[in-house]
PLY file of the C-alpha trace (Angstrom):
ply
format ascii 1.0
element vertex 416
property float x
property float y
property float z
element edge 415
property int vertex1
property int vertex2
end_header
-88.45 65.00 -169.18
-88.41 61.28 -168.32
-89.24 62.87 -164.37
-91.91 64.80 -165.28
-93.54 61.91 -167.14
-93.03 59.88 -164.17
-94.57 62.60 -161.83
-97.53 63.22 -164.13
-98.42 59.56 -164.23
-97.49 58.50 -161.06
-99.85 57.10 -158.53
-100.93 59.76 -156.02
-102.34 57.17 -153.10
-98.52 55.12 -152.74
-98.73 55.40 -149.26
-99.82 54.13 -145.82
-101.20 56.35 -142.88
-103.30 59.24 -141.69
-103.78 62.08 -143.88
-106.77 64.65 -142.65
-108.33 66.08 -145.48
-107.22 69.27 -145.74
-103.96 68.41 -146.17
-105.06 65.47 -148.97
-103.11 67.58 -151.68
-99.60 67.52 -150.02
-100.11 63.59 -149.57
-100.60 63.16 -153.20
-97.84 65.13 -154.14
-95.69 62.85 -151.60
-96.91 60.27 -153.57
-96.38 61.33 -156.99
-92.77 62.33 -155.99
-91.78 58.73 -154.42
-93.78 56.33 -156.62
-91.34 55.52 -159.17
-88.48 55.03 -157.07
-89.97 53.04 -153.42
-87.90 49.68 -154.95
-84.84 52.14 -154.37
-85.90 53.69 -151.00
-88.13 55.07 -148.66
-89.89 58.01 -147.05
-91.74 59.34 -144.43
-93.93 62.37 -144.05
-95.05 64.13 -140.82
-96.95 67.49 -140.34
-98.48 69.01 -137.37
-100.79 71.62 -137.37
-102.43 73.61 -134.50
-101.64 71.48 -132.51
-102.31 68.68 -134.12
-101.16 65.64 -136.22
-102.44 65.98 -139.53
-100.72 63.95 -141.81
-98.25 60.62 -141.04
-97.79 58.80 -143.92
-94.73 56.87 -145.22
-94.19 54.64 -148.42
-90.85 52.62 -149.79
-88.17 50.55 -149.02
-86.50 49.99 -145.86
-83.71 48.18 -147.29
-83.71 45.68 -150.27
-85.54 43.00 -147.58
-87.81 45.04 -145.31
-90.62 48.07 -146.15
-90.35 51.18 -144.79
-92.61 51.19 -141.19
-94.03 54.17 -139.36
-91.57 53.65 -136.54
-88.00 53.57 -138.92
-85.27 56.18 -138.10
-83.56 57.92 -140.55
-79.97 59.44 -140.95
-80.80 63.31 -141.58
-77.47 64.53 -141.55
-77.57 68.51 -140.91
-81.06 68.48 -140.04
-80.02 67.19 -136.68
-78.13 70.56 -136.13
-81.74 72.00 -135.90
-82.37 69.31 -133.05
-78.85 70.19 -131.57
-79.59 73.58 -131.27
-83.09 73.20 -129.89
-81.41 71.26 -126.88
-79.54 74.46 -126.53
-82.02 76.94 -126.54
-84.25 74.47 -123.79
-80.75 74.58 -121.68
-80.29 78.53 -121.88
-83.87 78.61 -120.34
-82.72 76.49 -117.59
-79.97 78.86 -116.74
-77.06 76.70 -117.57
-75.46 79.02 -119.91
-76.21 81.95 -122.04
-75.91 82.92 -125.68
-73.38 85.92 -124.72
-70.97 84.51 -122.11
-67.75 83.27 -123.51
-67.51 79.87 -124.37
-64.30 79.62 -122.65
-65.63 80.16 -118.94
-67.50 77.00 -119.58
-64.90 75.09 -121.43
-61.66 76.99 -120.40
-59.45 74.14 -122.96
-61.60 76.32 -125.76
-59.71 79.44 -125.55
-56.96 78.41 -127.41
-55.53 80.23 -130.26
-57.79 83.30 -130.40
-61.12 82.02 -129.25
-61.67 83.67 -125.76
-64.27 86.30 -126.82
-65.95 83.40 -129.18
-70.13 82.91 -127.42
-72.69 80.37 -127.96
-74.45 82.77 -130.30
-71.68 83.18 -132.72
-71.36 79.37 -133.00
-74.95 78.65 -133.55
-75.23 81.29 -136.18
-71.97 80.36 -138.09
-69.81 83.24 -137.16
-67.11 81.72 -134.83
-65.37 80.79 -138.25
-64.77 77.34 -136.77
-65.12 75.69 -140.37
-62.47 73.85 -141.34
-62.92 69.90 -140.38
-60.06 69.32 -143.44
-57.14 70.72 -141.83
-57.94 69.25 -138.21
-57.70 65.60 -139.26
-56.02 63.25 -140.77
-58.81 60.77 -141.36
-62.49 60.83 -141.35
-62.58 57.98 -138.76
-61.14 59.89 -136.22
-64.70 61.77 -136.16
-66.03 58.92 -134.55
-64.11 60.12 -131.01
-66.05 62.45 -129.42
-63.36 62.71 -126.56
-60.73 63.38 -129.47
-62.55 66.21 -131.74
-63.43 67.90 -128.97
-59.81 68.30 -127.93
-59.11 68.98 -131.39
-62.12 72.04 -131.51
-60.27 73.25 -128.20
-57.04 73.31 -130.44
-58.65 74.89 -133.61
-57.96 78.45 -134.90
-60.95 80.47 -136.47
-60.50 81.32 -140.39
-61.56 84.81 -139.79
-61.55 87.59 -137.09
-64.62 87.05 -135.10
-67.89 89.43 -136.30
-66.25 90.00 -139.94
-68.20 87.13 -141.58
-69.89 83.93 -141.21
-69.18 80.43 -142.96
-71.67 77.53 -142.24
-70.18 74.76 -140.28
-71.27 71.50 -141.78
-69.35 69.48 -139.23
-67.34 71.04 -136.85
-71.01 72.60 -135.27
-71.91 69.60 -133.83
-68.60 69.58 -131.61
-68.46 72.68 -131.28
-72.63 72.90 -129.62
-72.50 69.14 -128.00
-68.82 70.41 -125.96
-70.33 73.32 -124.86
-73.24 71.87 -123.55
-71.42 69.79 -121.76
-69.20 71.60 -119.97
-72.05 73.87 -119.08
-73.90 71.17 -117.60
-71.47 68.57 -116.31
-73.79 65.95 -118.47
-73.00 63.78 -121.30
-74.96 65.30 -124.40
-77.02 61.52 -124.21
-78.00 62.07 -121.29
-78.81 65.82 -121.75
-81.04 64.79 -124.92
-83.30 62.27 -122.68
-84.01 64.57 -120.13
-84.75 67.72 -121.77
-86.09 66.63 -125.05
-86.62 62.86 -125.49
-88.66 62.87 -122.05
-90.38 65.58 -122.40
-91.82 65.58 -125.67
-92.33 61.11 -125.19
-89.77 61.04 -128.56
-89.83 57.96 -130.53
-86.57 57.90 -131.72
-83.93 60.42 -131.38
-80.22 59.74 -131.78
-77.03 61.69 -131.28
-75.17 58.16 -131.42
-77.46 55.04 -132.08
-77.30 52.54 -129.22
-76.96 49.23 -130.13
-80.52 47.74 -129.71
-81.93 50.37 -132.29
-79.55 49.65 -134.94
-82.36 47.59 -136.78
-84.28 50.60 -137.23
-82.37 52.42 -139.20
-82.84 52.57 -142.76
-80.09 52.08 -144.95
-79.27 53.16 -148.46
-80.33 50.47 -151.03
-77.57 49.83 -153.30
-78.60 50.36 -157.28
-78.18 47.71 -159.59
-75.25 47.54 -161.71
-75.53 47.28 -165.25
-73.24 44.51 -167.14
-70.00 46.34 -167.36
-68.39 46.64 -171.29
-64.92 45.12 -171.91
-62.02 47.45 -170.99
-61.39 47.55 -175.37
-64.80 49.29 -175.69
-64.64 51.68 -172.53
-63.51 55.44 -173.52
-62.58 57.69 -170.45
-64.50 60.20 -170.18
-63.91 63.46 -168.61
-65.50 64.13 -165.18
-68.44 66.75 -165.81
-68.29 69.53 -163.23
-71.92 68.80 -161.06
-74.49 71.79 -160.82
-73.75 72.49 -157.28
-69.95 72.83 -158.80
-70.87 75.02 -161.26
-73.35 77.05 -159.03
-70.57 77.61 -156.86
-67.93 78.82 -159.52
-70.83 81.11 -160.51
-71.31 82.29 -157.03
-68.17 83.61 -156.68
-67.72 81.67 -153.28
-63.81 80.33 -152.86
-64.06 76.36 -153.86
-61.63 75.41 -150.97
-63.84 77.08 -148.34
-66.13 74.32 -149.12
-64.04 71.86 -149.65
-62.59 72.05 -146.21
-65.30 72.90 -144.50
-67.51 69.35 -146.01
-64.67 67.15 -146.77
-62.25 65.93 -144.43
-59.59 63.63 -145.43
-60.23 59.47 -146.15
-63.90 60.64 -146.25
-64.17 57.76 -148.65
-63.02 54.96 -146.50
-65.94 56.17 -143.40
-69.38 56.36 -143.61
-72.13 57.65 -141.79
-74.29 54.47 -142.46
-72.44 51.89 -141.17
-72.82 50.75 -137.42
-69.86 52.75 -136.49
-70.93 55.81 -138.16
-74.12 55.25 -136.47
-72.94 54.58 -133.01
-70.63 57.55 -133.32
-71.43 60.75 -131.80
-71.32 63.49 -134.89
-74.03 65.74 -134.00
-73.59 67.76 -137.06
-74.13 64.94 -139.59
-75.38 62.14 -138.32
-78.38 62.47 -136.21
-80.56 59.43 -136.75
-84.51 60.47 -136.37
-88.21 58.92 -136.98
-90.36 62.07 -139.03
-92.14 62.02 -135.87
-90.10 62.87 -133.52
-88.43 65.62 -136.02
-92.37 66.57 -136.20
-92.97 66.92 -132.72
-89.92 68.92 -131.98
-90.53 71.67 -134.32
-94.33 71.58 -133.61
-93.23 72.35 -129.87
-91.03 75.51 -131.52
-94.76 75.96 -134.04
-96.20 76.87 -130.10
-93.15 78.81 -129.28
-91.81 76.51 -127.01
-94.81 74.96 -125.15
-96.08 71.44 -125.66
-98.83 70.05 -123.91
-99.05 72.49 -121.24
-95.35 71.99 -120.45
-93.09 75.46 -121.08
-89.29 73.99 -122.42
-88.34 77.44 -123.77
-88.88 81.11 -122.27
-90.42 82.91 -124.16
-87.81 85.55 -124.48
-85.33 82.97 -125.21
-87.65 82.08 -127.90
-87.55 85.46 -129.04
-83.89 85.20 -129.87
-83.67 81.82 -131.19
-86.10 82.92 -133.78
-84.23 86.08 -134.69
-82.25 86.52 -138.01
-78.42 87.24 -137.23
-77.30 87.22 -140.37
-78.83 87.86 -143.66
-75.69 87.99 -146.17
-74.59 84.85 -148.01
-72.14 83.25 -146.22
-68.78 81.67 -147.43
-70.13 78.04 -147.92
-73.55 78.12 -149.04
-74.69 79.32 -152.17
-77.59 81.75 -151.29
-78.59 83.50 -148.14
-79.63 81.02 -145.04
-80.89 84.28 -142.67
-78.94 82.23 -139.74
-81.22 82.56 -136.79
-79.81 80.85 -134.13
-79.43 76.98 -134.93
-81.68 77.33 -137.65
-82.24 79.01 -141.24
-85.06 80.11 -143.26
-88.32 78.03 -144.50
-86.70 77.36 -148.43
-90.22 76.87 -150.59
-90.79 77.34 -154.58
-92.09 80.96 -153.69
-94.32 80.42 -150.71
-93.74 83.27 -148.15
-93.30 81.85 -144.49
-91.05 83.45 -141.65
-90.54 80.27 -139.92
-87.49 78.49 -139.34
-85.74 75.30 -139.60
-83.08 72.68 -140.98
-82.26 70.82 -143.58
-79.48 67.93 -144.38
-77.40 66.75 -147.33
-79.83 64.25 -148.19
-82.92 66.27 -148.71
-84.73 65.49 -145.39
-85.62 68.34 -143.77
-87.68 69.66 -140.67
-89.29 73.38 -139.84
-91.44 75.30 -138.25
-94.20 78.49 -138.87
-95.01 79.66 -135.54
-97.48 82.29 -137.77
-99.37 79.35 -139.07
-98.69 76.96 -136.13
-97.54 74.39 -138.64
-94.27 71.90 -138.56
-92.68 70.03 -141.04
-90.57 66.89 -141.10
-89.48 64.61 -144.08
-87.43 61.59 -143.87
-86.22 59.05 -146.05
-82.77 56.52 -147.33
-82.44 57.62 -150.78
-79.18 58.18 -152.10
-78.98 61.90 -152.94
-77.25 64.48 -151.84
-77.49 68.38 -152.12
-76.31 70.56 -149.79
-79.52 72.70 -150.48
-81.47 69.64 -150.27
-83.91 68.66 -153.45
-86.28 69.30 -155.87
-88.88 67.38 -153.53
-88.42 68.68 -150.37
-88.91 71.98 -151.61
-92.35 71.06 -153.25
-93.68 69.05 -150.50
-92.40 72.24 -148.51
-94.28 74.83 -150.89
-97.65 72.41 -150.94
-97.82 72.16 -146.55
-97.71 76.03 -146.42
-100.60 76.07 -149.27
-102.51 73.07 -147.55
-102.39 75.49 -144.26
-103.19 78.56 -146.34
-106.02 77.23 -147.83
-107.35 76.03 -144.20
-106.54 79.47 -142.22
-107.30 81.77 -145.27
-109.11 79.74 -147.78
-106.74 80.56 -150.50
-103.67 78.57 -151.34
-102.05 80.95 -153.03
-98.71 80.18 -154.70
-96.81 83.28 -152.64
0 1
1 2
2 3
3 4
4 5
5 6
6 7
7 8
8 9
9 10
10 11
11 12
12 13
13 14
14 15
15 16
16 17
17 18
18 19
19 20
20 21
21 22
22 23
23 24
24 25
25 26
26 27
27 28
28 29
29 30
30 31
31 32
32 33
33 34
34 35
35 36
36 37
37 38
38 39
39 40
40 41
41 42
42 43
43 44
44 45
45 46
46 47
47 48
48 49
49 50
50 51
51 52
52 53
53 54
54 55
55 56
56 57
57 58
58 59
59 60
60 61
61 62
62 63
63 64
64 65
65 66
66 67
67 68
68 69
69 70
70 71
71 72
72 73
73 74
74 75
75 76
76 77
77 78
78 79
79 80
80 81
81 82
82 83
83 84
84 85
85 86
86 87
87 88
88 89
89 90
90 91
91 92
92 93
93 94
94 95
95 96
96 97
97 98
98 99
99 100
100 101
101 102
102 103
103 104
104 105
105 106
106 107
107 108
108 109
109 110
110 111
111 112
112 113
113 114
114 115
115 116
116 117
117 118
118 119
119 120
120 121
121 122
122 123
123 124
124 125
125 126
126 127
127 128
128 129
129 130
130 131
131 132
132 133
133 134
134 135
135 136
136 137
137 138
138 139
139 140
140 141
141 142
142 143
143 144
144 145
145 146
146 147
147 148
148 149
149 150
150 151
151 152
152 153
153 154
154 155
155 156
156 157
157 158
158 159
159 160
160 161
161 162
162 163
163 164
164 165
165 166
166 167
167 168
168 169
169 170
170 171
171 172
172 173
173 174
174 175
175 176
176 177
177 178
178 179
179 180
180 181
181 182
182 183
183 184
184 185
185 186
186 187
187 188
188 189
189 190
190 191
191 192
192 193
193 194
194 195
195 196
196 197
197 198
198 199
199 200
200 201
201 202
202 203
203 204
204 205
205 206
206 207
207 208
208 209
209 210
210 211
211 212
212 213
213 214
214 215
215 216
216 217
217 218
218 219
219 220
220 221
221 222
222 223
223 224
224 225
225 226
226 227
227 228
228 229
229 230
230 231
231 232
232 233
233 234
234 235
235 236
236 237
237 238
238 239
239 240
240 241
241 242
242 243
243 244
244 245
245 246
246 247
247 248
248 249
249 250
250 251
251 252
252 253
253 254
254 255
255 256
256 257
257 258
258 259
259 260
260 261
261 262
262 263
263 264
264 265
265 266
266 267
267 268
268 269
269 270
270 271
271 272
272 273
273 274
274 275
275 276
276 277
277 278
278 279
279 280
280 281
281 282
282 283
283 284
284 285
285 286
286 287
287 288
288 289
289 290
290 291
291 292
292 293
293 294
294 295
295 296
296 297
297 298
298 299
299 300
300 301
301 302
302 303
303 304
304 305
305 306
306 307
307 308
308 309
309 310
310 311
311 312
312 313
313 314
314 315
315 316
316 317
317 318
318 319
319 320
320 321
321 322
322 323
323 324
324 325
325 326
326 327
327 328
328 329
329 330
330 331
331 332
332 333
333 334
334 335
335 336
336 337
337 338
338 339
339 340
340 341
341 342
342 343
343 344
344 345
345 346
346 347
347 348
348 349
349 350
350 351
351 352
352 353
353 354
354 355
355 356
356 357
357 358
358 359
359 360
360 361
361 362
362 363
363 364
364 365
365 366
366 367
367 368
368 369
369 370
370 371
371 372
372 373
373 374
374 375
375 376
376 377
377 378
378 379
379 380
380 381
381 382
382 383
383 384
384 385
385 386
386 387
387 388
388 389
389 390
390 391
391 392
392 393
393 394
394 395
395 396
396 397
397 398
398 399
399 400
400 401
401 402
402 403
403 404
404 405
405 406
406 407
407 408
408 409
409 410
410 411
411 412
412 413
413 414
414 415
């Protein structure tokens, strides 16, 4: 109840930026969803349209020092693996590789332990059953080797006979991808992103692996203050409460230590993502560090089906199959049906119908794309949640951009 309160009397113009009018709706509903909480964080909001940048607006907290600025990257955890993936699909229409050669002729080391017939396409739409990170490792910190979890992908034995299911890979997808790539190309995956996306699309920020100079644009989370702790005579334990995501998977019927190993590896508490290891580390699947702009401007070059300014990075029959549902049933991690395209899953609204495509990450942020409406989607920010189907807010602010662009192509918003 308290929320709602806070939403209903929040201020609806807590932001800086460019709005365009016709999307002055989503901006206030930005607004109202940040206001009471920019001393605890920050956000950014970026939306192109036809074309065309219609909204750029960001509000908040850096960290506890600095505001929020319309230049500050991001960790967007998963939503990254929508970036990742793009890079493939713009390196399949190069003829480097293909979705339906075996990974193995590029990255021989990879056929190990029953992986020979295993393609690009199975790994991008969850179905090489490469899940587990918790049985690989000892340590979270050993993540931070790019050299070493490749080796240990290479080494790795699917949890299912390839085409009988499909399990989303929160981690082991970035390794799995980046390697490829790779070995395809002969290039680092750095290098790879600044020639065939960075370049090309004049990216702001876009990070596989921060570099050292950029560290000071990063936003970090902002600690919450501690209340006054009680004596240890007047503290009762309490029994841990199982969390809603707990309880939605018990419900689900999904097996608990699917997800467990495919999220969690070991010492997961003793490594983090935010720290300037974490963030020079190369985790493609987690870690990506990204302005909303540059998630923006990706996704609006996908919006045009792979043309920006002129410039074709994607075939349009490659396009074709990027955008193409390969599997529609729930998987074994998530909790609903993603409709795994390739890289990518569905638009997730509060009942708006769209049959675009994106990602999203544990935090919330998110960025997609509706070629239909020739609309993309990116939202940032450093606040410390974590969902693996994102939050209450990104799925408004998701609902209210495909109204705003409703109401400008059709003159009726329409709530489905």
């Amino acid at each position: 109840m308290n929320k709602i309160k806070q939403y209903i009397f929040a201020n609806p113009e807590n932001y800086q930026g460019y709005v365009d009018e016709r999307f002055k709706n989503l901006a206030k509903q930005f607004s109202r969803m940040q206001d009471a909480r920019t001393e605890h964080g920050g956000a950014a909001l970026v939306v192109y349209f036809q074309g065309q940048k219609v909204m750029d607006i960001y509000t908040g907290k850096k960290s506890e020092t600095e505001n929020w600025q319309s230049d500050t990257l991001s960790v967007c955890y998963s939503t990254g693996k929508g970036v990742l993936s793009t890079l493939a699909h713009i390196l399949v229409s190069e003829g480097f590789l293909d979705y339906d050669t075996p990974v193995a002729q590029y990255w021989p080391e990879f056929a190990q332990k029953g992986k020979a017939q295993i393609t690009l396409r199975h790994i991008l739409s969850h179905q090489s059953g490469l899940y587990d990170i918790r049985n690989q490792i000892e340590t979270a910190s050993e993540m931070a080797d790019w050299s070493h979890m490749l080796d240990v992908i290479a080494k790795s034995q699917p949890r299912f006979e390839l085409g009988t299911g499909a399990a989303y890979q929160p981690l082991t997808f970035g390794w799995q991808v980046g390697g490829t790539l790779e070995k395809a190309t002969g290039k680092s995956l750095s290098d790879l992103m600044q020639q065939y996306l960075v370049d090309p699309l004049a990216l702001d920020g876009a990070y596989f692996g921060v570099v050292e100079s950029e560290l000071t644009r990063v936003a970090r989370p902002i600690a919450k203050l501690k209340t006054q702790a009680k004596p240890s005579s007047q503290v009762k334990p309490k029994q841990k409460k199982a969390s809603v995501f707990e309880k939605i998977i018990e419900w689900s019927g999904q097996n608990p230590q699917d997800f467990q190993d495919a999220m969690i590896p070991k010492g997961m508490n003793k490594f983090s993502f935010f720290s300037d290891e974490g963030l020079k580390a190369v985790i493609p699947a987690a870690n990506g560090v990204f302005t909303a702009h540059s998630l923006a401007k990706i996704y609006a070059m996908l919006a045009n089906s792979g043309t920006w300014k002129g410039e074709q990075l994607i075939r349009p029959d490659i396009f074709k199959d990027l955008s193409t549902v390969q599997y529609t049933k729930r998987d074994r991690i998530m909790p609903l049906p993603m409709h795994w395209r390739l890289g990518y899953h569905r638009v997730l609204t509060l009942g708006k119908s769209s049959k675009g495509f994106g990602h999203m990450g544990f935090n919330g942020s998110a960025a997609w794309c509706d070629p239909e409406r020739h609309l993309s989607f990116a939202y940032t920010h450093n606040f410390a949640t974590g969902s693996i189907t994102g939050d209450y807010r990104l799925w408004g602010l998701t609902q209210e951009a495909l109204r705003c662009a409703d109401a400008a192509l059709k003159r009726r918003k329409g709530w489905f």
